[in-house]
C-alpha atoms as one frame of an Amber mdcrd trajectory, in Angstrom:
protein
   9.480-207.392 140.100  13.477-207.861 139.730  16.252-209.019 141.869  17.427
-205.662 141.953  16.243-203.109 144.694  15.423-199.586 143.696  17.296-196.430
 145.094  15.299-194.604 147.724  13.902-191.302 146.928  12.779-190.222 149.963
  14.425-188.300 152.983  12.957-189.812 155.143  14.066-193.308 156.093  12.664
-196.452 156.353  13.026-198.683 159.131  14.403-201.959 158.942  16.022-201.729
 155.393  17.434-205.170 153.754  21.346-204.276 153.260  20.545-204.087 149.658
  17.843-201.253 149.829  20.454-199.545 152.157  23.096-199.807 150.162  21.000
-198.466 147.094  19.830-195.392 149.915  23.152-194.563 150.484  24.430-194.364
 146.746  21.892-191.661 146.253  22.299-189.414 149.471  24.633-187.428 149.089
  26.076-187.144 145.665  22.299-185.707 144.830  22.977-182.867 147.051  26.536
-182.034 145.627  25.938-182.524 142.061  22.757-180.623 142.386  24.751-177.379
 144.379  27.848-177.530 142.142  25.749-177.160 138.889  23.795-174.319 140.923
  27.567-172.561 141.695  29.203-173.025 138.415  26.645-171.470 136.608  26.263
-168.556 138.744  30.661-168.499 138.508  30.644-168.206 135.308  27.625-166.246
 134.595  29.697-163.491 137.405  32.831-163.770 134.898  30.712-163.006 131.505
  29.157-160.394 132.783  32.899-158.877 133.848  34.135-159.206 130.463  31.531
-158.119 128.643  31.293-155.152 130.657  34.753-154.162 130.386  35.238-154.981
 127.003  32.323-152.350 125.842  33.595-150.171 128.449  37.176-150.040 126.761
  35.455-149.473 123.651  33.212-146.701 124.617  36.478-145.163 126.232  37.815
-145.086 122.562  34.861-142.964 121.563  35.520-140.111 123.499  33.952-137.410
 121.070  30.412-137.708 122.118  30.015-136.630 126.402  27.295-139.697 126.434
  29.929-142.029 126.227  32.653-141.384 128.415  30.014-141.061 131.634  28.349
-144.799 130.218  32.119-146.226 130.222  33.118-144.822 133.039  29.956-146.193
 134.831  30.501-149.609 133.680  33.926-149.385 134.823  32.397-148.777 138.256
  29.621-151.711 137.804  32.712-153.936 136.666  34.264-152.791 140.305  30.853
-153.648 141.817  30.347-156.905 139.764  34.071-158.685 140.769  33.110-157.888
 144.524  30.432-160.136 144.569  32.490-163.319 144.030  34.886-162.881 146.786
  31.410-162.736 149.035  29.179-164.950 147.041  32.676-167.480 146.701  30.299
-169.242 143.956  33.563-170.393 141.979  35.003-171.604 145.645  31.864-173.680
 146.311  31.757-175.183 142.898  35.180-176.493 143.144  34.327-177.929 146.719
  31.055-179.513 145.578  33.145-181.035 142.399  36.062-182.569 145.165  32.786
-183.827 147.565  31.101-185.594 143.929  33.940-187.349 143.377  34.266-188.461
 146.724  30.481-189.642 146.553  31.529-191.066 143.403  34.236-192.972 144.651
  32.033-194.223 147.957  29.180-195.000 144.988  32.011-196.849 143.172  32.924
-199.423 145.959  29.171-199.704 147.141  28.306-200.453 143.830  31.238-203.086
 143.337  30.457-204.814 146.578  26.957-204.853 146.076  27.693-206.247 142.442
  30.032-209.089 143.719  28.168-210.144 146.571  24.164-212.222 146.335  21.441
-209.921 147.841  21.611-212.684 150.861  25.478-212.538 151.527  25.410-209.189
 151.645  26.874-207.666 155.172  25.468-204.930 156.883  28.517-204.427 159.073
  30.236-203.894 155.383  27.372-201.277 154.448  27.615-199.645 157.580  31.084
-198.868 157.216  30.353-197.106 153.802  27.864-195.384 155.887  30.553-194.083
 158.259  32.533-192.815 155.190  29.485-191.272 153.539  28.877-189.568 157.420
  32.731-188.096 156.771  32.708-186.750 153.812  29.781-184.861 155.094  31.649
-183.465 158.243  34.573-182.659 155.584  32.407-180.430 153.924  31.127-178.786
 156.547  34.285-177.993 158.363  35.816-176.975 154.769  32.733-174.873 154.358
  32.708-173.381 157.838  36.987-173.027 157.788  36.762-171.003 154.111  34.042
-168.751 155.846  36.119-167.914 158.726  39.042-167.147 156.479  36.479-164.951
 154.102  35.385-162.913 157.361  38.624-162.255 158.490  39.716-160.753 155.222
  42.276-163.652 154.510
């Protein structure tokens, strides 16, 4: 067995945690969640943008084709899916919550950073809880700052803004 506690994996918490095995909980939390989500949204982003191009680029080329009646109706259809297609972001807002997931990781990162650094600097005995807990109140903020920031962007989404 080492010295060093293991993060927790679970969910669901454990009662009576030494300040070590809470710190370790709490460096694993929430930067899980965001990292996990902002892969999730950046891929979907730019898998919406590929498709755009690629189906307006062969619709500018079919355009240039116009001696066959096949090809004018495809390119004018995939103009219309292109239409289709760049509506979906606005609603989806993939490429908005993949920038706000990459602003909450770094602010995980940062709270990991100075968890990690006390934890490092301090014996497993002299650690204080009242120090943890305090990282605990950040980590609990940067939650409620994504929410609102979630909740806020909606708003402004429904309205049309």
């Amino acid at each position: 067995m080492t010295d060093r506690a293991e993060p927790i994996q679970s969910d669901v918490p454990r009662p009576g945690l030494a300040p070590l095995d809470l710190a370790y909980d709490l460096l694993e939390r929430g930067n899980l969640y965001a990292r996990t989500r902002k892969n999730r949204f950046r891929v979907r982003s730019s898998a919406l943008k590929i498709i755009s191009l690629v189906m307006s680029a062969t619709a500018t080329i079919i355009l240039g084709l116009q001696n066959l009646s096949f090809w004018p109706g495809l390119a004018f259809s995939l103009v219309a899916l292109v239409t289709a297609v760049n509506t979906l972001e606005p609603f989806f807002a993939w490429r908005s919550r993949w920038v706000l997931m990459e602003e909450t990781q770094s602010r995980f990162y940062r709270l990991r950073d100075n968890l990690t650094h006390y934890v490092a600097a301090n014996q497993p005995d002299e650690l204080d809880e009242a120090v943890i807990t305090s990282m605990f109140d950040e980590y609990q903020k940067i939650w409620d700052q994504l929410g609102e920031r979630w909740l806020q962007y909606r708003r402004y989404s429904e309205l049309g803004q």
